[in-house]
C-alpha positions in Angstrom: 210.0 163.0 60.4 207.7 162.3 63.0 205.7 163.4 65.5 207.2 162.6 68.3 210.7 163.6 66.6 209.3 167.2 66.7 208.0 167.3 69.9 211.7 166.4 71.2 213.9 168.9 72.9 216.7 170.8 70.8 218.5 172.0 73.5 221.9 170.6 73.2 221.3 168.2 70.1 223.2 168.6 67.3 221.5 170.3 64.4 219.3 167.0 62.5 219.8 166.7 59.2 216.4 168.3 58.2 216.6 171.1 59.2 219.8 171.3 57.3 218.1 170.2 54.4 215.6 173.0 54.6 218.0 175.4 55.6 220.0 174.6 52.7 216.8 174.4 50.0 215.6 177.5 51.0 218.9 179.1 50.8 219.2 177.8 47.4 216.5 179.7 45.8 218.1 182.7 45.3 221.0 181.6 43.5 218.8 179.2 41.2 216.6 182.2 40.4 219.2 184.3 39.0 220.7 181.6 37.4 217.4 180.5 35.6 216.7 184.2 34.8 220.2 184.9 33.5 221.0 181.6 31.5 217.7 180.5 30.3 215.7 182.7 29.7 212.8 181.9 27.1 213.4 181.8 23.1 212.7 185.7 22.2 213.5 187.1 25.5 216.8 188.8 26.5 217.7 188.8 30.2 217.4 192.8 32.3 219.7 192.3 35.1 216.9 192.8 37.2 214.9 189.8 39.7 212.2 192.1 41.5 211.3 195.8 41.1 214.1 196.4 43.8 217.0 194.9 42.3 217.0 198.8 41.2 218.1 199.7 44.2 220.6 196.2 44.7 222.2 196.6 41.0 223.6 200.3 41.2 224.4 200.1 44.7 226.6 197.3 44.0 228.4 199.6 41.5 228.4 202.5 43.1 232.3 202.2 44.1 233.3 201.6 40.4 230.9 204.0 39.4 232.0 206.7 42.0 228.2 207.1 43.2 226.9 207.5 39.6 223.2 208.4 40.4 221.1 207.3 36.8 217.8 208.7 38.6 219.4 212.4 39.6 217.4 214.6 37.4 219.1 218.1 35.8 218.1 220.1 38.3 220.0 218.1 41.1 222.7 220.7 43.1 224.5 217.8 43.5 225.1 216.5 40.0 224.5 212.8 38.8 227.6 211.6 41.2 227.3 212.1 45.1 228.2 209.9 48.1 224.8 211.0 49.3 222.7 209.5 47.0 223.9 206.7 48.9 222.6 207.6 52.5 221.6 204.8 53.9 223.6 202.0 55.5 222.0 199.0 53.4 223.1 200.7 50.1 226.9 200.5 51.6 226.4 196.7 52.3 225.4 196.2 48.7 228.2 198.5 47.5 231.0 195.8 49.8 228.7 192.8 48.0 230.0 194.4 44.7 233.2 194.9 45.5 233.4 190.9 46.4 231.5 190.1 43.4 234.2 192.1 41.2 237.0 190.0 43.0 235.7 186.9 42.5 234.4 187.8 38.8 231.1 187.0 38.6 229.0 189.5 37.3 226.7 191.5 39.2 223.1 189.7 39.0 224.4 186.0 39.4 227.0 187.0 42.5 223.4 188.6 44.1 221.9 185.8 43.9 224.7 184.1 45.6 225.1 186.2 48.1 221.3 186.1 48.9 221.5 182.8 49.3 224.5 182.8 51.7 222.9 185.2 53.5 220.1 183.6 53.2 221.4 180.4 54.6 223.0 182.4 58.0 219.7 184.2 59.0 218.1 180.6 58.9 221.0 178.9 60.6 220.9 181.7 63.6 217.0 181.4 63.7 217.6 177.6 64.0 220.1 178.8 67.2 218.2 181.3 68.3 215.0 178.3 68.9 217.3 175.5 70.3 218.6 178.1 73.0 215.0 179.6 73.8 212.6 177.2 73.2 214.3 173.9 73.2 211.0 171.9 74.0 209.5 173.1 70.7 213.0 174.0 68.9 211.7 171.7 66.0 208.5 172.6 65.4 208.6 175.9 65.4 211.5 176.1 63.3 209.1 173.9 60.9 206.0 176.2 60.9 208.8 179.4 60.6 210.7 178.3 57.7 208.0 176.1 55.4 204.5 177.2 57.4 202.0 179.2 55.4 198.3 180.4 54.7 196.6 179.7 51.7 197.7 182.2 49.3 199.5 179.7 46.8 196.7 177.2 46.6 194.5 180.1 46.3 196.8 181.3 43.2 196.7 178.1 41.8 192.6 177.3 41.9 191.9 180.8 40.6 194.4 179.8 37.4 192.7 176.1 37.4 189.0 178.4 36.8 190.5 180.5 34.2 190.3 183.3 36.7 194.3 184.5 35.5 193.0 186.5 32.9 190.3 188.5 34.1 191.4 192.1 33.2 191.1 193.2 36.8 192.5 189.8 38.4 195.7 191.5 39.8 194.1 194.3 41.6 191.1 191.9 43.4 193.6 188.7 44.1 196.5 191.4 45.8 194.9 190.8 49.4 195.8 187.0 49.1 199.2 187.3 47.5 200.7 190.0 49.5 202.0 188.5 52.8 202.7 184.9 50.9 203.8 184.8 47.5 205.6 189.0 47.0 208.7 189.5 48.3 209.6 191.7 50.9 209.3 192.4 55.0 206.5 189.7 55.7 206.2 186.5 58.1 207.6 184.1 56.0 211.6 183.8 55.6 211.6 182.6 51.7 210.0 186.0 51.3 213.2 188.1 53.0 215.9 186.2 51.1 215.5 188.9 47.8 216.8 191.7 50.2 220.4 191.4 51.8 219.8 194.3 54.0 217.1 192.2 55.5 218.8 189.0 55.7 222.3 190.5 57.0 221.2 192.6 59.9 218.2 189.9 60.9 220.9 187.3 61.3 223.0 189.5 62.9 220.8 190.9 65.3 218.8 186.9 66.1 222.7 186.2 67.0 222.6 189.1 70.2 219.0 187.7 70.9 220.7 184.0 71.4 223.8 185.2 73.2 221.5 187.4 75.3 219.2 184.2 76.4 222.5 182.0 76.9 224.6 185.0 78.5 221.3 185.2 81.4 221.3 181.6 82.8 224.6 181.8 83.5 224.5 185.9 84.2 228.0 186.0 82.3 228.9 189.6 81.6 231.1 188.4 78.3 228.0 186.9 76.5 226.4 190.1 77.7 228.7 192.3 76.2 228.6 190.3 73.0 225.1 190.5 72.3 225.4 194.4 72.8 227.9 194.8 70.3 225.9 192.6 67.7 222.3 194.7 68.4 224.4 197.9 68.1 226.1 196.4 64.4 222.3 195.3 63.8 221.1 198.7 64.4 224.0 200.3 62.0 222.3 198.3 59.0 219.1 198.4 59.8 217.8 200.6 62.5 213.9 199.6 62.2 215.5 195.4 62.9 217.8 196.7 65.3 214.8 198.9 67.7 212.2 195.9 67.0 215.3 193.1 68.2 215.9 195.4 70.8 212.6 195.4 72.5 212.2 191.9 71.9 215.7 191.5 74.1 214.3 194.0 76.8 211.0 192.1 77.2 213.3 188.9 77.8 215.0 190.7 80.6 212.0 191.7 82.0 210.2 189.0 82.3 213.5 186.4 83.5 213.2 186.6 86.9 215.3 183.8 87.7 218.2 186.0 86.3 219.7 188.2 89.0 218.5 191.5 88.9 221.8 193.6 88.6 222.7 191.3 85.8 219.4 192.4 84.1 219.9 195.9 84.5 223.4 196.3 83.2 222.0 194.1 80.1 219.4 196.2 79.6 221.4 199.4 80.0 224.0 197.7 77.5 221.2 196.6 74.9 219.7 200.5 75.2 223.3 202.3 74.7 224.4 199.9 71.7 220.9 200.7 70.3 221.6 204.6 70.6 224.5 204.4 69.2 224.2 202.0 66.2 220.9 204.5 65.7 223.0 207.7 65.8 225.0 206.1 62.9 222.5 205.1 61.2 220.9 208.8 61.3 224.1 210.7 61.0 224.8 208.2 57.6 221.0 208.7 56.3 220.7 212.4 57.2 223.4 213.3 54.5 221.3 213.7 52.0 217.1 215.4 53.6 215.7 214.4 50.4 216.4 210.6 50.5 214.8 211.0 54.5 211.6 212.7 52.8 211.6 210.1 49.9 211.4 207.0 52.9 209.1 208.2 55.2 206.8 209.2 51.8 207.0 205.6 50.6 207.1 203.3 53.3 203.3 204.8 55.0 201.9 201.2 55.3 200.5 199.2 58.2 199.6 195.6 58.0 196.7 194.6 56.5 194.6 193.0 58.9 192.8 190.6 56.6 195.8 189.6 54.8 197.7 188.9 57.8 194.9 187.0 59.5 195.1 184.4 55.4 198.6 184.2 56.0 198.7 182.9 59.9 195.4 180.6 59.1 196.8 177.6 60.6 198.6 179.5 63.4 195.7 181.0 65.3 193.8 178.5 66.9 197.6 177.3 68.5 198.2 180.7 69.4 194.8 181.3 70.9 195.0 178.2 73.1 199.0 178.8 74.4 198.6 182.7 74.8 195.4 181.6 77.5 197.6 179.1 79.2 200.3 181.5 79.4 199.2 184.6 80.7 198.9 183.8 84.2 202.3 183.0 84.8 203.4 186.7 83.2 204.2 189.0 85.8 201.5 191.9 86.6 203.2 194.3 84.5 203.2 191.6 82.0 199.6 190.8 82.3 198.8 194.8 82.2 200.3 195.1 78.6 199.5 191.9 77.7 195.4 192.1 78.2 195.9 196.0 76.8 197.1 194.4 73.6 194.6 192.0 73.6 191.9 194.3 74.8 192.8 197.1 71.5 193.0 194.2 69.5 189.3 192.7 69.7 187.8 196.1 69.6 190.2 196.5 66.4 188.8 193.4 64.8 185.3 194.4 65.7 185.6 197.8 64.8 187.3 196.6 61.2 184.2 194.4 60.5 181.9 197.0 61.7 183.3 199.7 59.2 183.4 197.2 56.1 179.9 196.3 57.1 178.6 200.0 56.8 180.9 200.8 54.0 179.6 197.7 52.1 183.2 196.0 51.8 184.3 192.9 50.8 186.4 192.3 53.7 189.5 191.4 51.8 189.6 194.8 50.7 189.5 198.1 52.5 192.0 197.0 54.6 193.7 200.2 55.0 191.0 203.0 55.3 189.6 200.7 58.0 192.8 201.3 60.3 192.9 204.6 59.9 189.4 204.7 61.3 189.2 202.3 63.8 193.1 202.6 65.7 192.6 205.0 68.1 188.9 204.4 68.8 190.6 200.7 69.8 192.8 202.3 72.5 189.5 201.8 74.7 189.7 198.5 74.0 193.3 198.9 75.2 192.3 200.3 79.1 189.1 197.7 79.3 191.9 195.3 78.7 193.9 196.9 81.5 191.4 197.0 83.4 190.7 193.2 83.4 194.6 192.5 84.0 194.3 194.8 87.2 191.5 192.5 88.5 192.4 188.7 87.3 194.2 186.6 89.7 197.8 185.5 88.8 199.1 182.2 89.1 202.7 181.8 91.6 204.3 179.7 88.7 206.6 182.0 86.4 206.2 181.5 82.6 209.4 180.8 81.0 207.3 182.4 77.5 205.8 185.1 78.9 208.2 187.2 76.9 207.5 185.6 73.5 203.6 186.1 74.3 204.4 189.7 74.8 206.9 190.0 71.6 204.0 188.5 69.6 200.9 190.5 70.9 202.7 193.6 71.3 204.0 193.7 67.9 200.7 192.3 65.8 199.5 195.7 67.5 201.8 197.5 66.1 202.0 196.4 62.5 198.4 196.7 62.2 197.9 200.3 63.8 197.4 203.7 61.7 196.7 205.7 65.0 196.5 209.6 64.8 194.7 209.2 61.8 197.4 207.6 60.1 199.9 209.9 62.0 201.5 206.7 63.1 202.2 205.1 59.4 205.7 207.2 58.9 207.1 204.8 60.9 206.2 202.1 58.3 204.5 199.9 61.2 203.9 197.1 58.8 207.8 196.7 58.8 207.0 195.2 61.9 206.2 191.5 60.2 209.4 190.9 59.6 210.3 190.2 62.4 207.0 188.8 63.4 207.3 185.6 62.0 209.4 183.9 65.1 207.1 184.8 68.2 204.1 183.5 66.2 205.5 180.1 64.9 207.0 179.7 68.7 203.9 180.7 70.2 202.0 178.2 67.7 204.6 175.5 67.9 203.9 175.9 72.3 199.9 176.1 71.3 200.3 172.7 68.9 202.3 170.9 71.6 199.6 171.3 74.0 197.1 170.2 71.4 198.8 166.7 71.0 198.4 165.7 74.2 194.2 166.5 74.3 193.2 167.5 70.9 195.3 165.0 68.5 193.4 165.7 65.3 192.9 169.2 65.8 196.3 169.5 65.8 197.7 167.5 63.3 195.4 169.2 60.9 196.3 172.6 61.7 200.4 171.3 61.7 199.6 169.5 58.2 197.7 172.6 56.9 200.5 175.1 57.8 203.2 172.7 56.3 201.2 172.0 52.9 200.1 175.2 52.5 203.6 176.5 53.2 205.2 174.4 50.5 202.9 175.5 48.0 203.1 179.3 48.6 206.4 179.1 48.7 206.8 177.1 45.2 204.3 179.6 43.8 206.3 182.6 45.3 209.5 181.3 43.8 208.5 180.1 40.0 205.7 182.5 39.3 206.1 185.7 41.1 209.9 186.1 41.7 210.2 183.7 38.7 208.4 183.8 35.5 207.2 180.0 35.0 205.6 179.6 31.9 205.6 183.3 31.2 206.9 185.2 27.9 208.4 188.8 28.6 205.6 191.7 30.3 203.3 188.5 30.1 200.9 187.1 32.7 199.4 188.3 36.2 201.7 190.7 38.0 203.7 191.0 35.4 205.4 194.3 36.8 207.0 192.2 39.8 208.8 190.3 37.3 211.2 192.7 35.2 213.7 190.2 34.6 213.3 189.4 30.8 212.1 192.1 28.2 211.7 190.8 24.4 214.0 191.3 21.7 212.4 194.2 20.6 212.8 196.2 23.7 216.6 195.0 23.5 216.9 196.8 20.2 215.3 199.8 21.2 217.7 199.9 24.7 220.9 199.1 22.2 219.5 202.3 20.1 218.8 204.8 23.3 222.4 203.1 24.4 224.7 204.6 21.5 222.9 207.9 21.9 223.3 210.3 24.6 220.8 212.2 26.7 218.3 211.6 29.8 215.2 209.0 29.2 211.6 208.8 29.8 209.4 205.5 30.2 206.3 204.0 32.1 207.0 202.4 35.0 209.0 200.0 35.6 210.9 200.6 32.4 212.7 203.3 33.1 214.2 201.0 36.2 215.2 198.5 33.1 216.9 201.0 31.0 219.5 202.4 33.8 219.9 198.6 34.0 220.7 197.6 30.9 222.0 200.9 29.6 225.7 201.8 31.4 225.5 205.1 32.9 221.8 206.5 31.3 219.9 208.9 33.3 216.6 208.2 33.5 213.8 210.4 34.5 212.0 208.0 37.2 212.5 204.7 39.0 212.0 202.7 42.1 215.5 204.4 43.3 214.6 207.8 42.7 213.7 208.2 46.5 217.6 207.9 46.7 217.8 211.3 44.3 217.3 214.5 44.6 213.4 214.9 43.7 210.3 213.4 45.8 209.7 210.9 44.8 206.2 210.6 45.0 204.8 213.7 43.0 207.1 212.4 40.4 206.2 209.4 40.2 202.3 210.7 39.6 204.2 213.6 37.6 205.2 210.6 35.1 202.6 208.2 35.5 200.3 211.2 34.2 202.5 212.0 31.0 201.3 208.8 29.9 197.7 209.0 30.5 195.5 209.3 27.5 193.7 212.2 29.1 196.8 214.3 30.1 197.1 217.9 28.2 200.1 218.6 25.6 201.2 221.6 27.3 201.5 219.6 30.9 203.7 217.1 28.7 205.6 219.9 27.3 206.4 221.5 30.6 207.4 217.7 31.8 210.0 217.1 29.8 211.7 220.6 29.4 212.3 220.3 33.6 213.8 217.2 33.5 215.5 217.4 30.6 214.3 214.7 28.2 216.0 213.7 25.2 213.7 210.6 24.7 210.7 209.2 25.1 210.3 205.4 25.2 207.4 203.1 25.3 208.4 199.5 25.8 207.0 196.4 23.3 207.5 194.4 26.9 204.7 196.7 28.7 203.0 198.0 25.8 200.5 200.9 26.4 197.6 202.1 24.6 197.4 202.2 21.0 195.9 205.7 21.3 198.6 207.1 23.8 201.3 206.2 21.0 198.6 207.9 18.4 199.3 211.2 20.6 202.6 210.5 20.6 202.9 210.5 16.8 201.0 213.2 15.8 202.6 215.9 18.4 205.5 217.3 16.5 207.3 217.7 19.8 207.7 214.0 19.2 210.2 212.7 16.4 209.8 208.8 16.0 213.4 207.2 16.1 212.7 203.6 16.1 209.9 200.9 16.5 210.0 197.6 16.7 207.0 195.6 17.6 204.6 197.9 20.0 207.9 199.5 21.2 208.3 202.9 20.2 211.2 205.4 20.9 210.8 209.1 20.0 213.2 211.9 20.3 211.9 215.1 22.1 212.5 218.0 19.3 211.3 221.2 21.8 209.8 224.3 20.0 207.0 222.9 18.5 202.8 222.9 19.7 202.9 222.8 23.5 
């Protein structure tokens, strides 16, 4: 693949046969996962059920049908009982629940058809991104579908020279490399696609919603009221299974409409109207589905309070900025004055951002890696001025005649970065879960860096190929890393390694005793996280006291979470422990060989006579809870 052969226009080609390669590699991940994890896993070590910590959510969702809505987080005290549609309130969990339903039909079990169905998924959100690039930027169609799907910072080479120094097994090695693993190598909402292709409800309504975008673009240069109505109706089916993808889709759209001039303005208008209503309605769905059940509201606007991490974001898009920073100055004077206004605004709040972030890690004496988020809760609204001096400088800069056809993207891209990074209001702003913004982040930047890198070929050939060759090498990398040693377990044992807690796929033999003994006994369970998310797993129908999935229960799930993380804290008081488990009900207490805790916690253990040992094997240890003795 050359050069010159990704610098060609996509517009009406057929699809080359690399990107179909990629497209089908990366799609292919998933189901290889699950298959590793389920077939093979190592001598001693007995497969959960379970990829990442929120295959909690994925596995009991797919069952819920055949399970009619068993709950195995709804505590005793639930009004509700452990079986209630509502513990099901949100859209996503009802895709899953149809995923099961197919899986059942075509008889696969429920962790190897996931892993299927992630990759088909996978495989039609990279297809429609592929679309969605030869229809709106056909010039660059090629590249910057190569810097979206394999283009990457530094975090997996990063990984691998801190194992190369021995730097793996430093006791506090997780906590200080998090910064550089978080947007590249753990799964979840972030710029890179691999990283989506764990969550269906990510991939589905991304792919769904990339298809209006494309129908939108082609439906304007020919103003056809069909492709118009089409797109509508996908946003509005995008908004119904994810509303966050379907409002941050929707803007993108309306920025497109506003800044295509060439597209009669009537036709605009009613496609904007149309791309509003569908977003109203698939978001009054959406709400009317979710607000079922006010605890599961509480529990996601308690756990999702995260902005970007500026730092973080800035490792991960190394190789992008320098491409961005060149096109976004070519650009903005063809952007309409309105354009111009929010455009310098964004790019006005976002230098005094930056400079405010390194002047409060300076004078708090951070490492800037870290700190990341008590700097944005200080420094977003003071970077609104930053925001009107930008303004300011749009009202007075001359604008070029000629119309930028990417005037929109530039927007899409600065408009958004703004967003995911913000805590404004003092972290008011964070409820909205801003840093969900990435995910759909991803496509403005690699187009706006794909535009940048073009440019750079034609005056700054080395420059560019090095930043093009850096994105591509260090994409590869991060994404090999992400796949075999954070969503897989390369080289691991069971509970065993760095980040061992994003990897609850394979306990040891031990733990699957102890499970098989809490199995063929009845009564509600109590374990560290992320155990307790590998019992309801393992064990059919066992209530648990706490998991990831508890924000689908009845209890908040955050002062439970600290509620259990505190009953198994060396320093915690007997009569706090006591309290704990007559409330919820506990029949036993487990502490797993696979994520052993301290010796002296299991000392306590033994020697409080509200504690019966049942079993041990290994460092595992189940007790059951005999109530009326010493608080």
């Amino acid at each position: 693949m050359s050069k010159s052969s990704l610098l060609q226009s996509a517009s009406t080609e057929r699809t080359p046969p690399w990107v179909w390669v990629v497209i089908v590699a990366i799609a292919s991940i998933e189901p290889a996962l699950h298959l590793w994890i389920d077939v093979f896993p190592p001598e001693g070590a007995v497969s959960t059920g379970l990829h990442v910590p929120d295959s909690a959510f994925f596995v009991h969702s797919m069952a819920m049908f055949e399970t009619g809505f068993y709950m195995p987080y709804a505590s005793c005290q639930s009004e509700w009982g452990d079986r209630y549609i509502g513990f099901f309130s949100a859209t996503g969990y009802w895709l899953y629940g149809v995923v099961g339903q197919l899986g059942s039909l075509v008889g696969l079990g429920h962790f190897l058809w996931l892993g299927i169905a992630n990759g088909l998924c996978g495989f039609a959100y990279l297809y429609v991104t592929w679309r969605f690039l030869q229809v709106a930027v056909p010039q660059v169609a090629r590249l910057a579908f190569l810097l979206f799907a394999l283009g990457g910072g530094p975090g997996g080479l990063l990984y691998l020279a801190a194992g190369a120094f021995g730097l793996h097994s430093h006791e506090d090695f997780d906590r200080l490399f998090y910064p550089f693993a978080m947007y590249e190598l753990i799964e979840g909402p972030n710029l890179s696609p691999v990283l989506h292709m764990t969550r269906l409800y990510y991939t589905v309504p991304l792919a769904i919603g990339i298809g209006g975008l494309t129908a939108l673009i082609k439906g304007a240069a020919i103003a056809c009221p069909r492709h118009m109505g089409f797109s509508a109706f996908l946003i509005f089916v995008c908004t119904v299974l994810h509303i966050r993808n379907g409002a941050f889709l929707t803007v993108a759209g309306l920025l497109f409409l506003w800044q295509q001039t060439p597209t009669p303005a009537s036709f605009r208008i009613r496609s904007a109207i149309a791309w509003i209503v569908a977003l109203a309605a698939g978001g009054a769905i959406y709400m009317a589905v979710i607000l079922q059940h006010p605890t599961v509201t509480q529990n996601t606007f308690d756990t999702v309070r995260q902005s970007a991490w500026l730092v973080p974001l800035l490792l991960a898009s190394t190789f992008y900025i320098i491409p961005v920073v060149v096109q976004t100055r070519t650009e903005l004077s063809g952007v309409s004055r309105l354009g111009q206004l929010g455009a310098f605004a964004a790019i006005g709040y976002l230098s005094v951002f930056v400079l405010g972030f390194a002047v409060h890690q300076i004078i708090q004496g951070n490492v800037p890696v870290y700190g990341n988020a008590a700097a944005a809760r200080v420094v977003s609204d003071f970077a609104i001025v930053g925001a009107i001096l930008g303004i300011g400088v749009a009202w007075w800069r001359p604008r070029s005649g000629a119309q930028s056809p990417h005037g929109w993207i530039i927007l899409w891209l600065l408009l958004f970065t703004c967003g995911s990074i913000s805590a404004f209001g003092q972290g008011w702003y964070l409820q909205f879960a801003p840093q969900r913004l990435m995910a759909v982040l991803g496509i403005p930047l690699s187009i706006v860096a794909a535009l940048g890198l073009q440019s750079m070929f034609r005056t700054r050939v080395e420059l560019a190929r090095l930043h093009l060759a850096g994105a591509v090498i260090c994409g590869l990398v991060s994404i090999a890393v992400a796949s075999l040693c954070f969503q897989g377990s390369f080289g691991r044992e069971p509970g065993e390694g760095v980040y061992a807690e994003f990897r609850p796929h394979w306990v040891t033999k031990n733990d699957a005793e102890l499970t098989y003994l809490v199995s063929i006994n009845a009564g509600t369970m109590l374990a560290p996280p992320p155990f307790g998310d590998i019992v309801a797993a393992t064990v059919p129908l066992r209530p648990v006291v706490y998991g990831l999935p508890s924000i689908q229960a009845d209890q908040l799930a955050v002062p439970l979470e600290a509620d259990v993380r505190r009953f198994f804290a060396l320093d915690t008081p007997s009569d706090f422990r006591a309290d704990f488990l007559k409330r919820f009900c506990v029949t036993w207490v487990y502490c797993p060989d696979t994520f052993p805790v301290d010796p002296a916690l299991i000392a306590q253990f033994d020697a409080w006579d509200w504690l019966t040992l049942e079993m041990s094997r290994g460092e595992g240890r189940v007790w059951l809870v005999t109530p009326g003795g010493t608080p």
